[in-house]
Backbone bond lengths (Angstrom), bond angles and torsions (degrees), N, CA, C in turn:
res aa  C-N    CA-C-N  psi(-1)  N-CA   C-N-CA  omega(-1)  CA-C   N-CA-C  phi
1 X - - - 1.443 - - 1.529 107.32 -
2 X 1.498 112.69 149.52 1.535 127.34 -170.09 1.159 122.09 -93.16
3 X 1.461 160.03 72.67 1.189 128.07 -140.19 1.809 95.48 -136.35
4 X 1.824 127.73 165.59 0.774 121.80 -170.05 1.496 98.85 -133.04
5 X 0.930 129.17 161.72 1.912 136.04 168.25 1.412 106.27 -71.75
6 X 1.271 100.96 154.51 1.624 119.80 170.81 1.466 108.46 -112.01
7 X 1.270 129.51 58.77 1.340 130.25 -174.73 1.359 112.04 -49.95
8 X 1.736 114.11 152.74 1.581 122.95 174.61 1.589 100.21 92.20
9 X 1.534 122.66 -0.72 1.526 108.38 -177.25 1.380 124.02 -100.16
10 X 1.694 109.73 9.94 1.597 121.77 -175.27 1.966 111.78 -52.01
11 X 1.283 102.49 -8.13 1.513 116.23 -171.01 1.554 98.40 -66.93
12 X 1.406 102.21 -51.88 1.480 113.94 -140.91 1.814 101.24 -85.87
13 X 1.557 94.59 138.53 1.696 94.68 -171.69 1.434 92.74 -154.62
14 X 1.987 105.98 163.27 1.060 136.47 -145.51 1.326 103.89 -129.23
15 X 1.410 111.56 162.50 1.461 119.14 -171.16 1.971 105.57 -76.87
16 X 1.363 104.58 -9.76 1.435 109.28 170.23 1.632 139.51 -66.46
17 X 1.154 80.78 -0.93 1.752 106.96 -173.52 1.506 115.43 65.86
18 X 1.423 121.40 0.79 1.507 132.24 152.52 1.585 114.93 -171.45
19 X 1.291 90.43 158.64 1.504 89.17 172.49 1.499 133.89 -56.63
20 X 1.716 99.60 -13.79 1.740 91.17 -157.76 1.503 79.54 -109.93
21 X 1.317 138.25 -8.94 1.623 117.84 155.52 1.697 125.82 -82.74
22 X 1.492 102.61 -10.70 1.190 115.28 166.53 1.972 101.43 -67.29
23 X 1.576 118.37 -61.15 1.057 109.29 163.01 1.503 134.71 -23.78
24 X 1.767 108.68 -75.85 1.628 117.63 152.19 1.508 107.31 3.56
25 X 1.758 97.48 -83.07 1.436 124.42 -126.72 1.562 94.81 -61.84
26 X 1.818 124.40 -42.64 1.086 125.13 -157.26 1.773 106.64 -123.25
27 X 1.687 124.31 10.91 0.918 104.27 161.84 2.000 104.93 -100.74
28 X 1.238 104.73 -2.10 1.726 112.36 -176.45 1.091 120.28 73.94
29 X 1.453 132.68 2.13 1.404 153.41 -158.59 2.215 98.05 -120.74
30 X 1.580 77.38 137.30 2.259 77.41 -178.87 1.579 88.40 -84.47
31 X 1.655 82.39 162.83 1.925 101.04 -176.42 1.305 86.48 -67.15
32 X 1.472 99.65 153.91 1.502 121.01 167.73 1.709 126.38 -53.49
33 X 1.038 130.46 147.93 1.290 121.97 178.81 1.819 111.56 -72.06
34 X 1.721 109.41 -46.15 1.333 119.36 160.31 1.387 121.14 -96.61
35 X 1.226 130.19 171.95 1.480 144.10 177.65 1.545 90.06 -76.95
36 X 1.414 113.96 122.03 1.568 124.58 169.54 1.282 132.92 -57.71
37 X 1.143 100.40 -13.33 1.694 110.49 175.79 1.538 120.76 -54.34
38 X 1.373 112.96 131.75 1.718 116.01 175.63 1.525 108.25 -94.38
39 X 1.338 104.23 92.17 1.665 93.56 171.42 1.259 108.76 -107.49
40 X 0.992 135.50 25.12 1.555 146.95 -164.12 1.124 126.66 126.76
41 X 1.437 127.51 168.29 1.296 107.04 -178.49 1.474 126.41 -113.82
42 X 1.182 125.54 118.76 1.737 127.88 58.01 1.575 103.63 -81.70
43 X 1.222 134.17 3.63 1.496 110.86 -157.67 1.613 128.64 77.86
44 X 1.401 124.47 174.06 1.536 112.58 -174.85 1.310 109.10 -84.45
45 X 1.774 123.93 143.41 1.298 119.83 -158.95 1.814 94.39 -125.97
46 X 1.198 107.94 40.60 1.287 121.40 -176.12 1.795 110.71 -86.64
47 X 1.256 117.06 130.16 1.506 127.40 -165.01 1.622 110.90 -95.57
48 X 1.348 108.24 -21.06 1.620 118.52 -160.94 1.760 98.10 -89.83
49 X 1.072 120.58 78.17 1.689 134.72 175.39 1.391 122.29 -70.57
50 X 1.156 120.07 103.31 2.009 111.67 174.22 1.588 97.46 -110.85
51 X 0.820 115.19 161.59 1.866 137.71 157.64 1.539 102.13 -67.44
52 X 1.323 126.82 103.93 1.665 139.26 175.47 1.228 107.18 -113.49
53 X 1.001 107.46 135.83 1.449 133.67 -166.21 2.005 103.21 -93.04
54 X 1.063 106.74 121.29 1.276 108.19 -159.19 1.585 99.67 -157.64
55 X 1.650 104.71 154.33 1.798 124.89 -172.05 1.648 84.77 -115.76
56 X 1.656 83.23 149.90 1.792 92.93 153.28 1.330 124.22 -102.47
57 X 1.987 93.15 137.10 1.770 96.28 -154.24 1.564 101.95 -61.37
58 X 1.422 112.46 167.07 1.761 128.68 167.87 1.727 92.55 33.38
59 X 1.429 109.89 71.67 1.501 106.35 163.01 1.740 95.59 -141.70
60 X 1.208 119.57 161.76 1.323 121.38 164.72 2.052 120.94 -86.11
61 X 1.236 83.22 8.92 1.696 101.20 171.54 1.113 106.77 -73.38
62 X 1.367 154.42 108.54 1.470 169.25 159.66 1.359 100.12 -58.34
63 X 1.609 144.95 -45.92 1.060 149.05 -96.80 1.659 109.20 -98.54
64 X 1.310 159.90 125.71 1.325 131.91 -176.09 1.493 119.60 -88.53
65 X 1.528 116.25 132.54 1.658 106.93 -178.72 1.201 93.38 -127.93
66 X 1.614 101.85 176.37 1.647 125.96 -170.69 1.611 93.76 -106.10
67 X 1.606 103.07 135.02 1.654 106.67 177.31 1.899 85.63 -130.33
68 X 1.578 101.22 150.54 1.671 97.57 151.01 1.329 143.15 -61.86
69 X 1.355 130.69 100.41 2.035 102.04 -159.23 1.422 67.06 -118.78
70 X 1.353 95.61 -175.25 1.759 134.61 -172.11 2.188 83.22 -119.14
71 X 1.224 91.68 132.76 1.852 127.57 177.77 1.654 85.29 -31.60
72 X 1.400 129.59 -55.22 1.731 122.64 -161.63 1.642 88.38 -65.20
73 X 1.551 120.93 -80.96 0.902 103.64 -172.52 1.602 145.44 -61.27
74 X 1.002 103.77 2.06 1.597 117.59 164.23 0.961 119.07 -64.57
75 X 1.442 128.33 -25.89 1.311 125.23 -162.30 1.926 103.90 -115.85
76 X 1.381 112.84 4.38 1.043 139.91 173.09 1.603 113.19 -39.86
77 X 1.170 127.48 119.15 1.948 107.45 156.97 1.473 110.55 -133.68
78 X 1.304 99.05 64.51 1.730 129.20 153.43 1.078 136.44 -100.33
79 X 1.158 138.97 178.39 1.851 122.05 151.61 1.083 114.90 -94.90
80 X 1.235 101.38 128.26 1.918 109.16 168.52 1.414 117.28 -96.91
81 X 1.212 106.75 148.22 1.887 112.19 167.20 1.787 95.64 -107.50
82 X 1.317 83.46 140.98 1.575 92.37 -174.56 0.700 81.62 -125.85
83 X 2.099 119.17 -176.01 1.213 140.58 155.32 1.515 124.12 -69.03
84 X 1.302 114.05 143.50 1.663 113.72 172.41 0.908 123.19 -96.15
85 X 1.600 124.13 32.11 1.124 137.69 -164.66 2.036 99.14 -110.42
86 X 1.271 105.89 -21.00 1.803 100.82 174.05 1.447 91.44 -119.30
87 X 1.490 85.62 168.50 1.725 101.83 -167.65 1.260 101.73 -107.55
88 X 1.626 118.86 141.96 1.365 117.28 156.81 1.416 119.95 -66.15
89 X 1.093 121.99 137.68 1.514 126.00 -174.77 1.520 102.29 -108.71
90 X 1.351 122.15 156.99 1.825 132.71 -173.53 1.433 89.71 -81.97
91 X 1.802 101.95 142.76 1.621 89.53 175.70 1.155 84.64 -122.46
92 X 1.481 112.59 52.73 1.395 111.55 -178.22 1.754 106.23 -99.56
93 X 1.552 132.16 96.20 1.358 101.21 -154.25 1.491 121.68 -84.79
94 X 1.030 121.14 -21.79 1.439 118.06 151.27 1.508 129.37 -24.71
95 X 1.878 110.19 -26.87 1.317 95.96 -179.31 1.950 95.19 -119.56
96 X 1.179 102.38 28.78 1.477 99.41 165.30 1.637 96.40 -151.80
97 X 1.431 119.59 -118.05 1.461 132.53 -140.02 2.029 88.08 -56.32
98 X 0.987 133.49 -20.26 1.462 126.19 175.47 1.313 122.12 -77.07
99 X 1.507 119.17 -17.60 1.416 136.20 -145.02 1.284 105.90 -93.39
């Protein structure tokens, strides 16, 4: 899966006490042990995990979700291939931690 950052949104916070337990809380899946990103292989072996707010690349989905990145790639404004093994979660909170 393709996904891109929503840079400038480190402001914005949730009744979860972070984004990446907001992640947790509503994809039902534990944070990753590594940062999911495929940049080669093994992939990124980065430990430092936040909840990033991120679009899916070349989709007509507008929508903003929370992915796990590691602090480098968070701050990223490239496309990443991640794994499809975690779920993007809505960081829409009205339709989760507000709801």
């Amino acid at each position: 899966m393709k996904i891109k950052n929503i840079n400038g949104t480190s402001q914005t916070t949730c009744a979860c006490g972070s984004w990446l337990k907001h992640w947790e809380k509503f994809s039902g899946q534990s944070v990753p042990k590594y940062c999911p990103v495929i940049t080669n292989h093994p992939g990124c072996t980065k430990k430092d995990l936040a909840g990033a707010h991120v679009r899916k690349y070349a989709s007509s989905d507008e929508k903003w979700y929370i992915y796990p990145l590691c602090s480098a790639h968070n701050q990223s404004t490239g496309v990443l291939e991640v794994s499809d093994s975690y779920k993007l979660v809505s960081a829409n909170k009205k339709e989760t931690c507000e709801k």
